[in-house]
C-alpha positions as CSV (number, residue, x, y, z in Angstrom):
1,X,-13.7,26.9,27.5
2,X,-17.6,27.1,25.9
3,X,-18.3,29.0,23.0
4,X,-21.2,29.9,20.9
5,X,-21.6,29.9,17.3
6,X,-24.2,30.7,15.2
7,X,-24.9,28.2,12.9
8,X,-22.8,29.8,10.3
9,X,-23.5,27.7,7.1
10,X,-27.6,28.9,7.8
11,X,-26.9,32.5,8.3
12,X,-28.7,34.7,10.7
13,X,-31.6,33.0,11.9
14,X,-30.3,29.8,12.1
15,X,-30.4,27.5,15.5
16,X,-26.7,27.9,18.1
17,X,-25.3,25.5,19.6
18,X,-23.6,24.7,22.7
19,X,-21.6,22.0,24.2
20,X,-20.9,22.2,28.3
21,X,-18.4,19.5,29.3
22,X,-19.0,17.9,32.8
23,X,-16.9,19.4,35.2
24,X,-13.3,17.2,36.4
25,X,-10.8,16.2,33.8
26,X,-11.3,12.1,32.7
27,X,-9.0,9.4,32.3
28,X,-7.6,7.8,29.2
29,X,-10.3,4.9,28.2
30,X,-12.6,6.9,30.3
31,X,-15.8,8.5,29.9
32,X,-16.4,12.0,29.1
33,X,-19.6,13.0,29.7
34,X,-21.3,16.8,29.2
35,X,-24.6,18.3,27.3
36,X,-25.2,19.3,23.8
37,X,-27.4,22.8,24.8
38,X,-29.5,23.8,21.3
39,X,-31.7,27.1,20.6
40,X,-34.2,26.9,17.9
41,X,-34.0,29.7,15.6
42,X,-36.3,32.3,13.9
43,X,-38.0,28.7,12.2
44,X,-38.1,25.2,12.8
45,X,-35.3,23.2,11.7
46,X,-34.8,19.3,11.0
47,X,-31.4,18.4,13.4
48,X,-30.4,15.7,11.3
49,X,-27.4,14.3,13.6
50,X,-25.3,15.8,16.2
51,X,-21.5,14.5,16.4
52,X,-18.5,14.9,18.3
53,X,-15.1,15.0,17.0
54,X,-11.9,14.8,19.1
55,X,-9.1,16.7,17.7
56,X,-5.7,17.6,18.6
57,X,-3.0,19.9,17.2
58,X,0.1,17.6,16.0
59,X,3.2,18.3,15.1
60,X,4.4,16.2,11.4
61,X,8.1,15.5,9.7
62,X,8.2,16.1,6.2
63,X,11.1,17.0,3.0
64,X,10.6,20.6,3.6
65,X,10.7,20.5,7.3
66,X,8.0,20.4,10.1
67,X,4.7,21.7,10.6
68,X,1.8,22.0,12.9
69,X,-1.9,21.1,11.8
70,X,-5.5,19.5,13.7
71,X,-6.4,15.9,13.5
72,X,-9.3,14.4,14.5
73,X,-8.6,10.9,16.3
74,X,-12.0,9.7,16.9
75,X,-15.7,10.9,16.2
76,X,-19.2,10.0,18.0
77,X,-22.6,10.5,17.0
78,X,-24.8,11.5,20.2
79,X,-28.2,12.4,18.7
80,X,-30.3,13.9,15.9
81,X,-33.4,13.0,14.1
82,X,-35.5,15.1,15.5
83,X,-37.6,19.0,14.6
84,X,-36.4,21.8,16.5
85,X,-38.8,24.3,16.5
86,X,-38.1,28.4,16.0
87,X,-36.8,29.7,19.5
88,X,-37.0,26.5,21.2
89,X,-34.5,24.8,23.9
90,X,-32.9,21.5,23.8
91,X,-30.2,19.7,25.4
92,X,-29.1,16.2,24.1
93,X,-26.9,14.5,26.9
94,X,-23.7,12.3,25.7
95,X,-21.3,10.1,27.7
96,X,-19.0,9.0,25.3
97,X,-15.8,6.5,26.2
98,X,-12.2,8.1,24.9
99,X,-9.6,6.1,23.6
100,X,-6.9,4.5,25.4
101,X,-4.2,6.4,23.8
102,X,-5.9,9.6,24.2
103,X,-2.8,12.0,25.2
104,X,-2.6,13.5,28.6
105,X,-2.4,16.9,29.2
106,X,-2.3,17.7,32.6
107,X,-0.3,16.4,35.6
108,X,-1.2,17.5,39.6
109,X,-3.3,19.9,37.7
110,X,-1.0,21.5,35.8
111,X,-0.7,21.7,31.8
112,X,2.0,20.2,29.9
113,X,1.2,21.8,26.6
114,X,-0.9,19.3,24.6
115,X,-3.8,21.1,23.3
116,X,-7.0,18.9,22.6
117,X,-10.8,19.8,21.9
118,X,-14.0,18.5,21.6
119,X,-15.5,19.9,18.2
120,X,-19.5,19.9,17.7
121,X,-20.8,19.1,14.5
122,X,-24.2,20.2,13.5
123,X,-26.0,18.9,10.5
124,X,-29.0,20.9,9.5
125,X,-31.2,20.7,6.6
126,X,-27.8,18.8,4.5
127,X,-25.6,21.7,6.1
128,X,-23.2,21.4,8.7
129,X,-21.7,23.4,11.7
130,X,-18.2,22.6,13.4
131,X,-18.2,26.2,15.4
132,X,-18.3,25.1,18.9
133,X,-14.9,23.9,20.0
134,X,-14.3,22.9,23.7
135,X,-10.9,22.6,25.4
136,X,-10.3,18.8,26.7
137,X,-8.3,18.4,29.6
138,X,-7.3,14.6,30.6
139,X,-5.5,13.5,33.4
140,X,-2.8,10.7,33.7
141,X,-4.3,7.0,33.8
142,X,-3.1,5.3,38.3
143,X,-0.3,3.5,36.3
144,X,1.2,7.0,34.1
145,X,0.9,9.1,37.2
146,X,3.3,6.6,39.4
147,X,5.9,6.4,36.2
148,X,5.9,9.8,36.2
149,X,5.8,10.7,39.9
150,X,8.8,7.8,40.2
151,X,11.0,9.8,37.4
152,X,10.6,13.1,39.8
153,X,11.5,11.2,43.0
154,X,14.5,9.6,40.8
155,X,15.6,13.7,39.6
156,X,14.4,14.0,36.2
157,X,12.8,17.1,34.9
158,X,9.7,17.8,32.6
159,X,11.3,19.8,29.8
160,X,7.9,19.2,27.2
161,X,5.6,17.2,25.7
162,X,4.2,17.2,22.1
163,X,2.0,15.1,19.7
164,X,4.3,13.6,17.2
165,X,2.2,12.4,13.5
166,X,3.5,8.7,13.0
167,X,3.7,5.3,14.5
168,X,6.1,3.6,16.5
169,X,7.7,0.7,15.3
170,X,7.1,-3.0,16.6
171,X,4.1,-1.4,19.2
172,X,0.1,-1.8,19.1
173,X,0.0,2.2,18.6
174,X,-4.0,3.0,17.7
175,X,-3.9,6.4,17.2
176,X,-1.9,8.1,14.0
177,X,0.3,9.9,16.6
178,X,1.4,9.3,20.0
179,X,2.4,11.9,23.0
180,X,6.1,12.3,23.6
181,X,7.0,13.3,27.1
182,X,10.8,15.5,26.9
183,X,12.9,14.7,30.4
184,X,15.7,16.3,31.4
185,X,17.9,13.5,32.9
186,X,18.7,12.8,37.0
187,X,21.9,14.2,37.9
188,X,23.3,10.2,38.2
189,X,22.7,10.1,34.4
190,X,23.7,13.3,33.2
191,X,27.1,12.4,31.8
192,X,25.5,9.8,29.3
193,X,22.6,11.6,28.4
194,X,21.4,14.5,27.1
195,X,17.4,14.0,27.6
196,X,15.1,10.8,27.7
197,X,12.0,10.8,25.9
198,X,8.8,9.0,27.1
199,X,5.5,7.4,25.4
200,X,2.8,6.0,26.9
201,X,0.9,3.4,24.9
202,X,-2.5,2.4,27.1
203,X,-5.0,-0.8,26.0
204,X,-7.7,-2.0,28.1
205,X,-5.3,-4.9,28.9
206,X,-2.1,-3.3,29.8
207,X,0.3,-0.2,29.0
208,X,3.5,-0.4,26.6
209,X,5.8,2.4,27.7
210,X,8.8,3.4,25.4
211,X,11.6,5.1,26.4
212,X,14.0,6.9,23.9
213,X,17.6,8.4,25.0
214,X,19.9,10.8,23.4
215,X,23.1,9.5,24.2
216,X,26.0,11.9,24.5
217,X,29.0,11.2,22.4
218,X,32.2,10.4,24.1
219,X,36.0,10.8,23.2
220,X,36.0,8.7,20.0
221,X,32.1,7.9,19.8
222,X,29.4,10.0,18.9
223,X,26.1,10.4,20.4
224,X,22.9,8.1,19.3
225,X,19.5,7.1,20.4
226,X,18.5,3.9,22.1
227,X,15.5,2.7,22.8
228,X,13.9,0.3,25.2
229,X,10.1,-0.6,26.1
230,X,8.2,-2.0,28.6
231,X,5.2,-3.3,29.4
232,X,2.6,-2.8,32.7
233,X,-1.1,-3.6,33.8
234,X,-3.2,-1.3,35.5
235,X,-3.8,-4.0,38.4
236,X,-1.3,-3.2,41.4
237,X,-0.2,0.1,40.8
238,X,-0.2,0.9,44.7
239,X,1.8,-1.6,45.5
240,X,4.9,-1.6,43.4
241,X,8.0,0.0,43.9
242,X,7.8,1.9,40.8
243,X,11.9,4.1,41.9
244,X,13.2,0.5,41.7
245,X,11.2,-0.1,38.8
246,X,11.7,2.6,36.5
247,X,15.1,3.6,37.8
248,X,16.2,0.4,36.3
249,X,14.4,0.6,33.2
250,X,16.4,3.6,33.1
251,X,19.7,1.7,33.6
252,X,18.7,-0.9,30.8
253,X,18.1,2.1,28.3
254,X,21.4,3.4,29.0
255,X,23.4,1.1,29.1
256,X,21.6,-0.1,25.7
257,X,20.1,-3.4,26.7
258,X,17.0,-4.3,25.1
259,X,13.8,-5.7,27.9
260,X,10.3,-6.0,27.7
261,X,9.6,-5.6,31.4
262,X,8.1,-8.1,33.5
263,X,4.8,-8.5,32.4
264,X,3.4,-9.9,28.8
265,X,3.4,-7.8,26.0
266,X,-0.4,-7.3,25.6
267,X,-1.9,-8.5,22.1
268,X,1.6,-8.5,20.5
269,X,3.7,-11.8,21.8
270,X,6.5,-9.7,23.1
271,X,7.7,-9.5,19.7
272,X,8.9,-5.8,20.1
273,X,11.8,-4.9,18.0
274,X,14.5,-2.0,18.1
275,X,13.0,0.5,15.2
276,X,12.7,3.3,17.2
277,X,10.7,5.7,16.6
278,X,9.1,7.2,13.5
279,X,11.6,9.9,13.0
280,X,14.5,11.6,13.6
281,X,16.4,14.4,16.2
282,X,14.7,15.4,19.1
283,X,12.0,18.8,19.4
284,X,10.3,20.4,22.0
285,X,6.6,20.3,22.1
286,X,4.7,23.3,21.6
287,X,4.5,26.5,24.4
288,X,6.1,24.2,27.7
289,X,9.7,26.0,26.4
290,X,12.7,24.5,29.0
291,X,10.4,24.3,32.2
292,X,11.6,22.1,35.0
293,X,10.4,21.4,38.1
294,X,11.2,17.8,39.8
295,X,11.0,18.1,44.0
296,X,9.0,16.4,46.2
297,X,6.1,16.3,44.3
298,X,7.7,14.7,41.6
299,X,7.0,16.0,37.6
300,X,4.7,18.8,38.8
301,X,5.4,20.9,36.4
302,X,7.2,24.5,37.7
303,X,6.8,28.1,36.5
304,X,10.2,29.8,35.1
305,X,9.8,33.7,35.8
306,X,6.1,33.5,34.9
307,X,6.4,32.4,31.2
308,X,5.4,29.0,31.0
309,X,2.0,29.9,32.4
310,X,1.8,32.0,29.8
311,X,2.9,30.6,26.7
312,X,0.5,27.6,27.3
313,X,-2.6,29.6,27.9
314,X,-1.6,31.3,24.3
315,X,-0.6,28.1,22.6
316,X,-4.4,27.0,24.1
317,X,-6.3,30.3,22.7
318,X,-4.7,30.3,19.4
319,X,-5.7,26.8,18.8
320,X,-9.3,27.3,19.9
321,X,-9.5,30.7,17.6
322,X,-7.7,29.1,14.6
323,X,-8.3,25.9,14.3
324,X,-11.0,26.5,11.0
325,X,-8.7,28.1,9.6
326,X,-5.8,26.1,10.0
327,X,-7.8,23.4,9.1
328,X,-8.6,24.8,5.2
């Protein structure tokens, strides 16, 4: 999605710019690489920097209830400095590296909800313009897609995914929020609980996965969350036997046993406690509503009746045409 703004802070006359992303969706930690396209306009002007902003519509807890707002998670400076004359064309090319923790937002080509962008920031003449905005697709890291992909072969469900403001006790989060994926559980587990919740937590070194359950409540006890995390590197992927794997992470986390996987806990000791996360109940993220689709092809995400399509390609066009205004 490429638009073109005027430079609106300069009026009519003023240079437009606009950012083309390279085509393919990148990785977490990867590079994301495009072209910064300029038009000169009806007289020279002094581009005093051009910068990138990642953003990302988050969801946030407060007294009065929740809400829904953009963040910006991480900012690049790719050029400037330089005269642009009246009517002239330039194009500034950028490869910049995104953060580990940058949320996914596709799996098998297919959108879970999470909306990000790529804002451009134009300073001119001690003015500046944030009205190009660019939708940012990123796919799953080798080690998210087989977690995943194993959860589908096991009979879970994608229900949704948000961006949840906060930080999760006892991990190295980054970022101020982290991606929650919703699951619906595997017929084996359904008894016990009611959904499992997953974060991803990737580092050059490794990858902290949490898992949260909602417990169901039995004759005399009543329902509660536990949580359990575990650690992987991104070495070996395609050689594990990630159903084993996660099937029994699954097992520890319901049956409430606290592990920290096989592998070091990156940066942190392995001291990871039992906080949980940084908040309470359980939502759904934004446009994915109840879909569910777990078959062969593992979390690929399914179409109910047409609506899921739908509501995401709304949730992605509202955020795109309101974000200024959502951000005042």
């Amino acid at each position: 999605m490429v638009f073109k703004r005027l430079l609106g802070s300069l009026g009519v006359g003023g240079p437009t710019v606009d950012t083309v992303l390279d085509p393919g969706a990148p990785l977490p930690g990867g590079a994301l690489s495009g072209q910064v396209h300029l038009k000169g306009g009806d007289a020279d002007f002094d581009i005093e920097h051009i910068a990138l902003e990642l953003v990302a519509r988050v969801e946030a807890e407060h007294e009065d209830g929740e809400s829904e707002g953009v963040l910006v998670f991480d900012r690049f400076t790719v050029g400037g400095g330089f005269r642009l004359g009246a009517g002239e064309r330039h194009s500034v090319p950028f490869s910049v590296t995104l953060p580990w923790e940058t949320p996914i937002t596709e799996l098998y080509g297919q959108p879970l909800g999470i909306v990000l962008g790529v804002r451009t920031e134009l300073a001119v003449a001690g003015a500046k313009d944030k009205g190009d905005l660019d939708q940012l697709t990123v796919r799953p890291l080798p080690a998210q897609e087989a977690i995943l992909e194993a959860l589908g072969q096991l009979g879970f469900g994608f229900k949704s995914a948000d961006l949840e403001y906060g930080h999760i006790g006892g991990t190295g989060q980054q970022l101020p929020f982290y991606q929650e994926i919703e699951l619906a559980p595997a017929p084996q587990y359904a008894h016990q609980v009611n959904e499992i919740e997953l974060t991803f937590l990737a580092a050059p070194g490794g990858m902290e996965v949490v898992l949260e359950a909602d417990k169901r409540g039995g004759l005399f006890t009543s329902g509660h969350d536990t949580v359990t995390r575990f650690t992987v590197g991104h070495h070996d992927v395609e050689h594990r036997d990630w159903n084993t794997e996660v099937d029994g992470w699954i097992r520890q986390l319901v049956e409430h046993r606290t592990s920290y996987g096989s592998h070091a806990a990156y940066g942190h000791g392995g001291h990871h406690g039992h906080e949980g996360h940084h908040h309470d109940g359980h939502r759904s993220g934004p446009g994915m509503g109840t879909a569910v689709a777990a078959g062969a092809a593992g979390l690929a995400v399914g179409v109910v009746g047409g609506m899921v399509a739908a509501e995401v390609v709304d949730e992605v066009g509202d955020f795109f045409e309101g974000d200024e205004e959502e951000e005042e």
